[in-house]
C-alpha positions in Angstrom: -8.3 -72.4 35.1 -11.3 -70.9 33.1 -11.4 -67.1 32.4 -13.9 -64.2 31.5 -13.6 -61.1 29.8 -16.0 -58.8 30.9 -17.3 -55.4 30.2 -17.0 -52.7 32.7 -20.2 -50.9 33.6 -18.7 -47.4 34.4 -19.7 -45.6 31.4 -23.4 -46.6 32.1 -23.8 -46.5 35.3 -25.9 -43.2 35.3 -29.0 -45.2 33.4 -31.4 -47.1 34.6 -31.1 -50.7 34.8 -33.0 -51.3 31.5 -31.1 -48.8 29.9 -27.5 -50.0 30.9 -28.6 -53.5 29.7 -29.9 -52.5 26.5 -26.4 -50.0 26.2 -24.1 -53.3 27.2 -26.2 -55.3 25.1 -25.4 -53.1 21.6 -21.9 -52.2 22.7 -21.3 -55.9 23.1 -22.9 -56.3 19.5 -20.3 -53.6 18.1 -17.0 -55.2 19.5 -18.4 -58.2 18.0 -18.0 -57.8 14.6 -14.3 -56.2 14.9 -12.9 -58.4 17.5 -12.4 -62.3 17.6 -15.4 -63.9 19.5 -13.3 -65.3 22.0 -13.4 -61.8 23.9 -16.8 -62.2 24.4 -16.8 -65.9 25.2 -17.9 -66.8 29.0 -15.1 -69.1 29.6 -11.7 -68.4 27.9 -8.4 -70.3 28.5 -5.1 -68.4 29.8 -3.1 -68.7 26.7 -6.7 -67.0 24.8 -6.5 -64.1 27.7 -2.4 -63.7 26.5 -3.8 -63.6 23.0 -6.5 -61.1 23.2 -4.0 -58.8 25.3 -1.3 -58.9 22.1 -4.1 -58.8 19.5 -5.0 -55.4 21.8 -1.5 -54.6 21.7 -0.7 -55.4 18.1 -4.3 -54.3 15.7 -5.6 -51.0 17.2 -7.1 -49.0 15.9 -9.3 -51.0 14.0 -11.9 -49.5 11.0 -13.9 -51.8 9.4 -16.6 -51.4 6.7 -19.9 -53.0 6.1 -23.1 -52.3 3.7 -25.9 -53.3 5.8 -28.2 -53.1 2.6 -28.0 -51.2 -0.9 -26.4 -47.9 -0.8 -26.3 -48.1 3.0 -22.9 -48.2 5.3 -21.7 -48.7 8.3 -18.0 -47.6 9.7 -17.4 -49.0 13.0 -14.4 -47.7 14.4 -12.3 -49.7 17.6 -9.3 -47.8 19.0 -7.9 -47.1 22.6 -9.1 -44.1 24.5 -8.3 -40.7 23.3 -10.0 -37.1 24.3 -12.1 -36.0 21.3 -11.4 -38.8 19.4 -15.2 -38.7 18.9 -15.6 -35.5 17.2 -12.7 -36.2 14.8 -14.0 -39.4 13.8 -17.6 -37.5 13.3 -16.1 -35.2 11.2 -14.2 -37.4 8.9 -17.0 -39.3 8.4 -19.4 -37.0 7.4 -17.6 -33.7 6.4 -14.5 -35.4 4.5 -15.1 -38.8 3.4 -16.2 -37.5 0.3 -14.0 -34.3 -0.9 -16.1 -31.5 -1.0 -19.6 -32.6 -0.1 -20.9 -32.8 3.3 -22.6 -36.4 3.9 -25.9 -36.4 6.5 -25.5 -39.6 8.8 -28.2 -41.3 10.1 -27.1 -43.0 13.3 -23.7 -42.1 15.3 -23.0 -44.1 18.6 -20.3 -44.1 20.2 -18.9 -45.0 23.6 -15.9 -45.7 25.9 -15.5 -48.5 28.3 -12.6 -51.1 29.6 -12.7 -54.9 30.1 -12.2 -56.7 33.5 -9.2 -59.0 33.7 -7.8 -57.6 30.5 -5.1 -54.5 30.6 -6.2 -51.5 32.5 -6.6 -49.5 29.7 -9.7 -47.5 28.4 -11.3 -48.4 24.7 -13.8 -46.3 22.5 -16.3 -48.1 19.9 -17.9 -45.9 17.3 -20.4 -46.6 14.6 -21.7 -44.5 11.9 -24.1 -45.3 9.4 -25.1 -43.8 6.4 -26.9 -43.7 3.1 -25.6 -42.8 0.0 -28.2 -42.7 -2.9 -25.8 -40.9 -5.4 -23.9 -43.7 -7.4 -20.6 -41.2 -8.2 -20.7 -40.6 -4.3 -20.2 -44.3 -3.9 -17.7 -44.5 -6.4 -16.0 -41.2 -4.2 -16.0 -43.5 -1.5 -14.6 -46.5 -2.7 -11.6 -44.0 -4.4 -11.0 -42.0 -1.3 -11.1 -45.0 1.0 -7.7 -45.9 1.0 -6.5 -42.2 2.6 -9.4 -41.6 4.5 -8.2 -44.9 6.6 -5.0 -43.5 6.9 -6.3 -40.3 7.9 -8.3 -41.9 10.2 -5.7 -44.2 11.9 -3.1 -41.3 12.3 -5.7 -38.9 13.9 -7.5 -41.3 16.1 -4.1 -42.5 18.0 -2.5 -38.6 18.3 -4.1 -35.7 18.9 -1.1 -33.6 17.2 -1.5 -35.3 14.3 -5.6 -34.8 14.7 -5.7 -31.4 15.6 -3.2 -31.3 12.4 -5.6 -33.1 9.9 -8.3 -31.3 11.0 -6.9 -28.0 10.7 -6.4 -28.6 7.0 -8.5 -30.2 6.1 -10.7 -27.0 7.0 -9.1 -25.3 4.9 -10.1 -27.1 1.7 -12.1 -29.8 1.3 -9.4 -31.3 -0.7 -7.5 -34.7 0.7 -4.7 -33.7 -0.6 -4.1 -30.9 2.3 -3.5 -34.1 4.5 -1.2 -35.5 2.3 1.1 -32.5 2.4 0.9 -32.4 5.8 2.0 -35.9 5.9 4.6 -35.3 3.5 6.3 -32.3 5.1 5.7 -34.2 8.9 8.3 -37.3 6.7 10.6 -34.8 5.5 10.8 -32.8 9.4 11.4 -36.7 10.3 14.4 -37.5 8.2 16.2 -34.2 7.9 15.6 -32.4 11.8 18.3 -30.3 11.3 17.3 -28.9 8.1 13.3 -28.5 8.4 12.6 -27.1 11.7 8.8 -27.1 13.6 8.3 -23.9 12.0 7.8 -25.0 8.7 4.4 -26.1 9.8 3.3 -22.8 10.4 4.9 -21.4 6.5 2.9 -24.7 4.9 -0.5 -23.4 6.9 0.3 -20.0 5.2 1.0 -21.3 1.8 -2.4 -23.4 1.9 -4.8 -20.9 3.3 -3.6 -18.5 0.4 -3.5 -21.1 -1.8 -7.0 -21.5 -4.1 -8.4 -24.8 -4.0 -8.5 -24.4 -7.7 -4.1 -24.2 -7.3 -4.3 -27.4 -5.3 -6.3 -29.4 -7.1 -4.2 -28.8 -10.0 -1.7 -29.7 -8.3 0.1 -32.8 -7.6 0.7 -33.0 -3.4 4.6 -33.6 -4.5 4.8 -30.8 -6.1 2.7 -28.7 -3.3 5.3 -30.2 -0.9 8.4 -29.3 -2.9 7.2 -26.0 -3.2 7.0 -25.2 0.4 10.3 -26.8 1.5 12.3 -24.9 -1.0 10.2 -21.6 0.3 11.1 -22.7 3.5 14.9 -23.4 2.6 15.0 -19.9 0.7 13.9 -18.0 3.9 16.4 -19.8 6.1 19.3 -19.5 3.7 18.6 -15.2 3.5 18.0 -15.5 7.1 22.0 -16.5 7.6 23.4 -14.5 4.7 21.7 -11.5 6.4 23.2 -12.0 9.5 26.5 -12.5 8.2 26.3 -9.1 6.3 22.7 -6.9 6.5 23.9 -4.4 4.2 23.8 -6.7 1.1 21.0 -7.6 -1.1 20.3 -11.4 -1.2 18.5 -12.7 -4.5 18.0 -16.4 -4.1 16.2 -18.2 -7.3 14.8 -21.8 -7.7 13.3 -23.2 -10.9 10.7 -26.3 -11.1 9.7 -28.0 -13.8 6.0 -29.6 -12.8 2.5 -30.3 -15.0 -0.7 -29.3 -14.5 -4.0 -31.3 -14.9 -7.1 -29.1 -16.3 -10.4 -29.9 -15.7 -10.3 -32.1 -18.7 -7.3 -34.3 -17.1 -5.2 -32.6 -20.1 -1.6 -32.1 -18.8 0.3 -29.1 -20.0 4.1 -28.5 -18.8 4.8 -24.9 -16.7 7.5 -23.5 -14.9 7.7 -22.8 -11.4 9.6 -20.0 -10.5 10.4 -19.4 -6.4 12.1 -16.4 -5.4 13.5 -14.9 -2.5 14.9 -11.6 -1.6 15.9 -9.0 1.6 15.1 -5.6 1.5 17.7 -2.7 2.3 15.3 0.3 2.6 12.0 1.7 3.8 9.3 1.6 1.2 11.0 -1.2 -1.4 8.4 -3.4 -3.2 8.3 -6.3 -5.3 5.9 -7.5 -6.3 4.1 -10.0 -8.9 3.9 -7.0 -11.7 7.9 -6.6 -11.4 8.4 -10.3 -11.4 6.4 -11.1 -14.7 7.7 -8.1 -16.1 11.6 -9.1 -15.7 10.8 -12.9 -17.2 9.3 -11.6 -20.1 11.9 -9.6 -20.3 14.3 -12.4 -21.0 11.5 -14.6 -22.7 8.7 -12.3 -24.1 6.6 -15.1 -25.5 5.9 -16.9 -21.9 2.1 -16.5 -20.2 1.8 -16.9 -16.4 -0.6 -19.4 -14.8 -3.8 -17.9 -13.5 -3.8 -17.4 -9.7 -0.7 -19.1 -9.3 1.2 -16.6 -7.9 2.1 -16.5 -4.1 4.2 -14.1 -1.8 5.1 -13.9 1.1 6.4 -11.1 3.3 7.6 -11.2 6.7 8.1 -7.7 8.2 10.3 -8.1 11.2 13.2 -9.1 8.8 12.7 -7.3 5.7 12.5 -11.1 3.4 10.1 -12.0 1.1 9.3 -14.8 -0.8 7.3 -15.3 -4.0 6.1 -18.0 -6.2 4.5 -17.9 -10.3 4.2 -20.7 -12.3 5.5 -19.4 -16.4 4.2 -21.5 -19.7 5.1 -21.5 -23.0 2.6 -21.4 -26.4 0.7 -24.5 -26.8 2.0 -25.7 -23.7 5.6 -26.3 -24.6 8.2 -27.9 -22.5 10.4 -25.3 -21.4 14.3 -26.2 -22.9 16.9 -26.4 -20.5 18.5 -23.3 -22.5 16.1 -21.2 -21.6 16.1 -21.9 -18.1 19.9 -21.0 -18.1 19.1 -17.8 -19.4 16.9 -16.9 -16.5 19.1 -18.1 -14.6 22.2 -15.9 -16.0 20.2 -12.5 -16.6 17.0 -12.8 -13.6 19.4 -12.1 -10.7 21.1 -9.1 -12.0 18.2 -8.0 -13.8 15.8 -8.0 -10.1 18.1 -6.5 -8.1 18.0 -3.4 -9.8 14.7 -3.1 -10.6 13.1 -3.2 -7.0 10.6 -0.5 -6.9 11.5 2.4 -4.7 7.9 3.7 -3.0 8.4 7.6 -3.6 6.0 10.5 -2.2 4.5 13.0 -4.4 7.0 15.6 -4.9 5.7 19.5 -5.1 7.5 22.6 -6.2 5.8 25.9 -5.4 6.2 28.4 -8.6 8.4 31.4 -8.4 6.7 33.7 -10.2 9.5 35.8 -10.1 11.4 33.2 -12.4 8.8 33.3 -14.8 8.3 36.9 -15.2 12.3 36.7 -16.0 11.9 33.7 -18.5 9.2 35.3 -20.1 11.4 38.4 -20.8 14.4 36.6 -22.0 12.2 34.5 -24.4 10.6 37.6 -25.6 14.1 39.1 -26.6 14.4 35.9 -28.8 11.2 37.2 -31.5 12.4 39.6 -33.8 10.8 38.9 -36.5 7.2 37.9 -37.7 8.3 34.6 -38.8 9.8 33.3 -36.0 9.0 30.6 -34.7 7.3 30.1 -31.0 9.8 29.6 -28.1 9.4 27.4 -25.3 10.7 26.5 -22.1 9.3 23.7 -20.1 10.1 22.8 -16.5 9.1 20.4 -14.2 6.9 21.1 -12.1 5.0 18.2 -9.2 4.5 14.8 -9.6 1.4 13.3 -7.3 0.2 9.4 -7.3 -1.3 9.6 -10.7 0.0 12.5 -12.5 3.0 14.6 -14.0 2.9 18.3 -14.0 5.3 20.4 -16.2 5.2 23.7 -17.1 5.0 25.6 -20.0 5.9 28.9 -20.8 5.3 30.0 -24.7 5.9 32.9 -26.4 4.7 33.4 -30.1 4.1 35.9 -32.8 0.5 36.6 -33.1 -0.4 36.8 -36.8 -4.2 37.1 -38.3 -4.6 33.2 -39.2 -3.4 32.0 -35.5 -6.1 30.5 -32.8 -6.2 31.8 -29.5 -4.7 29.2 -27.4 -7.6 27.6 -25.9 -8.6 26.6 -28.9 -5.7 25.5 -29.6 -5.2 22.9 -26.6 -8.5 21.1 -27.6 -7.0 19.7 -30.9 -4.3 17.4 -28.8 -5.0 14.0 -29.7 -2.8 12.6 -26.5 -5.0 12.0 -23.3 -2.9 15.2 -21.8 -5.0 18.3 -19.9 -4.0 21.5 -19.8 -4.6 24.5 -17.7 -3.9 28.1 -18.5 -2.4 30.3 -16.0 -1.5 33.4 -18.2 -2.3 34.8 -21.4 -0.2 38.3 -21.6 0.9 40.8 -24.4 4.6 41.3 -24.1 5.8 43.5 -27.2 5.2 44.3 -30.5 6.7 43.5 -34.0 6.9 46.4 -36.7 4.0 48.1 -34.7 1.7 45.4 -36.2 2.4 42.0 -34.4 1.7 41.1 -31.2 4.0 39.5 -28.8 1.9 36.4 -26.6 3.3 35.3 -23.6 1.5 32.0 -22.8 2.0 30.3 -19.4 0.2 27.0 -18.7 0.8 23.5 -17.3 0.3 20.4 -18.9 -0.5 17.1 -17.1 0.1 13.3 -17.7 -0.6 10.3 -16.8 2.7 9.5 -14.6 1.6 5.4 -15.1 2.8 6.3 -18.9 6.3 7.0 -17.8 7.5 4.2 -15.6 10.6 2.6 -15.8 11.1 -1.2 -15.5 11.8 -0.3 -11.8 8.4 2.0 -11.7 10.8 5.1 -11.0 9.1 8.0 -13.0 11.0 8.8 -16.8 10.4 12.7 -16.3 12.6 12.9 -19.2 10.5 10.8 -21.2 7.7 12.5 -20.3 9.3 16.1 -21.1 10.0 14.9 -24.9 6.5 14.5 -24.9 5.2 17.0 -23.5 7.8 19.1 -26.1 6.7 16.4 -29.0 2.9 17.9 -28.4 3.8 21.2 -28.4 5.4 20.6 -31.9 2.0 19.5 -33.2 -0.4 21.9 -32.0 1.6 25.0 -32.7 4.0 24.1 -35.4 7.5 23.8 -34.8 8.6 25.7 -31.5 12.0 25.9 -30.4 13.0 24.4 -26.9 14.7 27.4 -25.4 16.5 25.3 -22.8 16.8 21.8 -24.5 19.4 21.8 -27.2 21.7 19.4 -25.0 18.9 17.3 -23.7 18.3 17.0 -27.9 21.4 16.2 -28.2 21.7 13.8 -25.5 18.4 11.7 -26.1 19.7 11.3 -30.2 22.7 9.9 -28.5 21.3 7.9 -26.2 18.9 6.5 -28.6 21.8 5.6 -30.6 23.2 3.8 -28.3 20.2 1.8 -27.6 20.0 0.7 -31.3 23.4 -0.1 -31.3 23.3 -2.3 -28.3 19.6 -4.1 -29.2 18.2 -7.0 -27.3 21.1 -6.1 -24.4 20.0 -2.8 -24.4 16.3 -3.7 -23.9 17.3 -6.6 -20.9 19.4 -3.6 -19.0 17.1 -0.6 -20.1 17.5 1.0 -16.3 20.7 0.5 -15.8 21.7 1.4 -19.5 20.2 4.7 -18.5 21.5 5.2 -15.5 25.2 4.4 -17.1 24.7 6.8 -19.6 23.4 10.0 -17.5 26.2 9.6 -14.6 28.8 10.2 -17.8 31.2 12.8 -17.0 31.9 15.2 -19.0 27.9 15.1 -20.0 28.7 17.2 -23.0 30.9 13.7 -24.3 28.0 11.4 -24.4 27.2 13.4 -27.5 30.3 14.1 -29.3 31.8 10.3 -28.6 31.1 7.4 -31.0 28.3 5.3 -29.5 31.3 2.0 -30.1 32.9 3.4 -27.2 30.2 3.6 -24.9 28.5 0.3 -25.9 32.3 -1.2 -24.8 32.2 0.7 -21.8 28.7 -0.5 -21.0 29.1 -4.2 -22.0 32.4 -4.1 -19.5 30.2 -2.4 -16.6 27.6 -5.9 -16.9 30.6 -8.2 -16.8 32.0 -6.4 -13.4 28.5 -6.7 -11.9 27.8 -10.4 -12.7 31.7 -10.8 -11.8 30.8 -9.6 -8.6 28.0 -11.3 -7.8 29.9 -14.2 -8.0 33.1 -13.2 -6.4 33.3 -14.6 -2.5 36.3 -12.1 -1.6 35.2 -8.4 -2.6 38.1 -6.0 -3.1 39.1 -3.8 -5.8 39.8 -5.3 -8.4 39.8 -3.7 -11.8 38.9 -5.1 -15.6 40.6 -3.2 -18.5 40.6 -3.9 -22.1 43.4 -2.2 -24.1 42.4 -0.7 -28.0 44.5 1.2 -30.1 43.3 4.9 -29.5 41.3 3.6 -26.3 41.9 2.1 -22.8 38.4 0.9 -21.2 38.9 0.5 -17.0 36.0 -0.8 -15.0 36.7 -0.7 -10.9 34.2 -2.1 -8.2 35.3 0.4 -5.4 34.6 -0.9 -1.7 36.1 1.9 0.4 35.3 5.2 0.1 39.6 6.2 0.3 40.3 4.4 -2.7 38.2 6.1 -5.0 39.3 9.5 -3.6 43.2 7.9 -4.1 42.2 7.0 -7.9 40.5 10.3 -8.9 43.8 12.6 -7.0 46.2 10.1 -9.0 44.1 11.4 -12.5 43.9 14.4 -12.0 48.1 14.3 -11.5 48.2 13.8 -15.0 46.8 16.4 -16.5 44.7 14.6 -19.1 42.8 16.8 -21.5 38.5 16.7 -20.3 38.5 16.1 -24.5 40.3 12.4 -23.7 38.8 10.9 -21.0 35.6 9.6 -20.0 34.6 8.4 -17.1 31.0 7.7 -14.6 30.6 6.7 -11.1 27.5 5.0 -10.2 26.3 2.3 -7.6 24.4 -1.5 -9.0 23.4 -4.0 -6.6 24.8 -1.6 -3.7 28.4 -1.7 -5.2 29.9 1.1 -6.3 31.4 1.2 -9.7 34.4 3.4 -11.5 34.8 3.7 -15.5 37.3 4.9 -17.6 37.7 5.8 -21.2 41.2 7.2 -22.1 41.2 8.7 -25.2 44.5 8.7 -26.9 46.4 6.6 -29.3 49.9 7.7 -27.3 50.8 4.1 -25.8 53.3 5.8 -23.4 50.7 7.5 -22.3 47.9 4.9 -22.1 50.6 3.1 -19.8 51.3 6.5 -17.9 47.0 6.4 -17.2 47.0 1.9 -16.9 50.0 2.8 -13.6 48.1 5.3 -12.2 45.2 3.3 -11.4 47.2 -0.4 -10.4 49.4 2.2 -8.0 46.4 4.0 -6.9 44.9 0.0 -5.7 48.1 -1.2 -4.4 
């Protein structure tokens, strides 16, 4: 028994006659040239019928190629049915089969029908044909035809996967947006439980922030690893902060990757992903704090242009962040140096998240000053005194520091009246005078100036590596200044900040690059020392031991699953050094009452309380080369944590 495929006239039916046959006529001229001619045949055998129903089955979709003349092509496309499959395969054609140039097409047909006798599905043909008169375009082509079939094919037989490719492609004219997509639709695929469907969502983030300059820079591996471990980041704080949302979570990934220039030159960089929760209101972190801590560590790195990304959800307080570091002459970074990152960035970023702070504003008591001014006026007696000073604090607003000044000096012939005085300072400070007053008189000759003014500087000058504001920094300026313009003056109320910033200094020479890596916690340590007056007295070996201990209990803890109080000692022969992480409240109330039982001399011990990485922390120094006594102190604590 013979057989005949036939078209179905539905999707003409609305023309005239002469218009459905010439329709028929150039559809049946399409299929033609992408399907074996026994479909069109007018008598076909039963086994041929089985056939063209598997080939159906087996082939679609179908794209096939062919230049029609020089520089001129046609794409004829032959898939099964699909809404909007049209538009997409428009689109591809002419806005993506070359990357980022928009081709003009010069015919476009397309149309849907069935066959009689065969299946009772629907099929689409589609042709579009175009010229290309560039020669680099065709060689564009001819590279980018291998994914734009593969595009093609994946969008044309599922809309998800359309709507997908579309989507991205819009958001760069790069194929490699595709690719991702692909890549991270492979990895959902073979690890469901790990990469859930809103990874999807976190990739369209990344890429629509993402420069097409990054991309195209970029191998689509890399792109891919990138997001996945940003992804896995965000889902691994997401259960740590459940378990326990009073902790800070620092999660950091390192990947090694290369970079093409424009030139194809490859250079070697760093990729550095980071993660972290947020405890309180106003905490930011962001790409100046990151760069800052790395070079911290390595001070000779450069950060890729516009490769940094970040990421902040709100609703849960976790943010994500990615830079890309390089070394000179585009070095391979050693594995060494990505241990040390590794070791010191964690401890380091923790405690230098910024704190967001509002101005803070003091209103004057003019009361106080009047009383300062007299008991600084007491303090000249003699014509060759020198100036006396005492500086306060007085508001701090987004871009300034305000102190104030109150001077009192010895007039003598040769000295300038103090505005012209101020206009000498070479620092970019400003000064306004409040009060300019005569006070008293020396040997019925010398006048007695009372000088009340504020000084104001730039508070961007005076950030710590946490961008909290150094007012004491800024004070030994302002005091430094007032040196210069008026000779030396004599800081009424400073003699134990002196004494304390020589000591501190020390310190910081003593304990160099360590110093430098822990700068704010190194000053937090040494300001929450108790007695205060013992920070200057004591040798700075001591404190650098008592510091260096301190870093050890905080990396210790970080580390440490189970968190109880455990102490670290270390036994010298006049010293005893105890370092305790204190989790409840009751036991450092128990440890301080057991002390003070003792009776120890404020002379021989030491001690600071102060809170890293939202554990709070005990030190001890006990002074005193009586061992029986050392041991008296060592059983006081151990009973104290039992």
């Amino acid at each position: 028994m013979k057989y005949k495929i036939d078209l179905v006239k539905n999707p003409f039916s609305l023309l005239d006659e002469e218009n459905q046959t010439q329709h028929i006529s150039t559809l049946k001229a399409l299929i033609k040239k992408v399907l074996p001619n026994y479909f069109l045949e007018d008598e076909i055998e039963q086994e041929d019928l089985k056939k063209a129903e598997l080939f159906l089955n087996e082939n679609l979709p179908i794209l096939k190629w062919i230049e029609i003349k020089e520089k001129t092509f046609s794409v004829i496309l032959f898939s099964k049915h699909r809404k909007n499959a049209t538009s997409f395969f428009y689109d591809m054609v002419s806005r993506y089969l070359i990357p980022q140039k928009k081709l003009n097409l010069e015919l476009f047909y397309s149309a849907d029908f069935g066959f009689s006798n065969l299946l009772d599905d629907k099929f689409s043909v589609m042709q579009a044909v175009l010229s290309v008169d560039d020669i680099e375009d065709i060689k564009a082509i001819e590279k980018n035809k291998k994914t734009f079939e593969t595009e093609i094919r994946l969008g044309i037989v599922s809309d998800f996967h359309a709507n997908r490719i579309s989507e991205f492609k819009g958001l760069s004219n790069d194929r490699k947006t595709a690719m991702v997509q692909e890549k991270i639709g492979s990895l959902m695929q073979k690890r469901p439980k790990e990469f859930g469907k809103n990874i999807f969502s976190e990739m369209q983030q990344f890429l629509i922030m993402s420069r097409d300059e990054f991309k195209s820079q970029r191998d689509y591996h890399h792109i891919s690893r990138i997001i996945s471990i940003l992804y896995m980041i965000r889902k691994l704080l997401k259960q740590n902060i459940e378990q326990n949302p009073e902790k800070r979570y620092l999660i950091l990934k390192f990947l090694k990757t290369k970079l093409k220039s424009q030139e194809n030159k490859e250079s070697e960089v760093l990729g550095i992903l980071v993660g972290l929760n947020f405890l309180k209101e106003n905490e930011v972190f962001e790409k100046k704090h990151l760069t800052t801590a790395i070079k911290n560590f390595l001070p000779y790195v450069a950060f890729v242009e516009n490769s940094f990304f970040i990421d902040k959800a709100s609703k849960n307080d976790i943010q994500t962040c990615y830079i890309e570091a390089k070394k000179p002459n585009s070095m391979n970074f050693a594995d060494e140096e990505i241990q040390v990152l590794k070791d010191e960035l964690p401890t380091y970023l923790k405690g230098n998240i910024e704190q967001l702070i509002h101005p803070v504003f003091m209103p004057r008591n003019e009361e106080e000053i009047v009383k300062n001014m007299l008991v600084l006026s007491s303090q000249l007696k003699y014509v060759h005194d020198i100036p006396q000073v005492i500086i306060s604090f007085d508001k701090q607003t987004y871009t300034d520091l305000s102190f104030n000044v109150i001077l009192l000096r010895v007039l003598r012939p040769i000295d300038l009246p103090i505005k012209d005085l101020i206009t000498k300072t070479n620092r970019p400070f400003k000064f306004i005078i409040d009060k300019v007053k005569k006070v008293g008189i020396i040997r019925r000759k010398y006048l007695k100036e009372a000088n009340v003014f504020r000084i104001f500087l730039q508070s961007a000058n005076y950030l710590r590596s946490d961008h909290s504001v150094d007012i004491n920094k800024a004070r030994l300026d302002v005091l430094e200044e007032l040196n210069q313009l008026f000779g030396e003056v004599r800081d009424y109320m400073g003699g134990m900040i002196y004494k304390q910033n020589e000591a501190y200094k020390s310190l910081q020479n003593i304990l160099g690059q360590i110093g430098k890596h822990y700068d704010n916690l190194l000053e937090k340590f040494f300001y929450s020392i108790t007695p205060s007056e013992m920070t200057a007295i004591v040798k700075p070996d001591i404190m650098k031991n008592l510091f260096l201990m301190l870093i050890n209990a905080i990396k210790r803890e970080e580390t440490r699953i189970k968190k109880h109080s455990d102490f670290l000692f270390k036994q010298e022969m006049r010293h005893l050094y105890i370092i305790i992480p204190v989790y409840d409240p009751n036991v450092k109330k128990k440890i301080k009452d057991q002390i003070d039982n003792i009776n120890i001399l404020s002379s021989e011990l030491i001690s600071f309380s102060l809170t890293s990485h939202d554990v709070p922390y005990l030190g001890y120094v006990y002074i005193n080369d009586d061992k029986a006594m050392q041991k008296v102190f060592f059983s006081s604590i151990q009973k104290s944590l039992a």
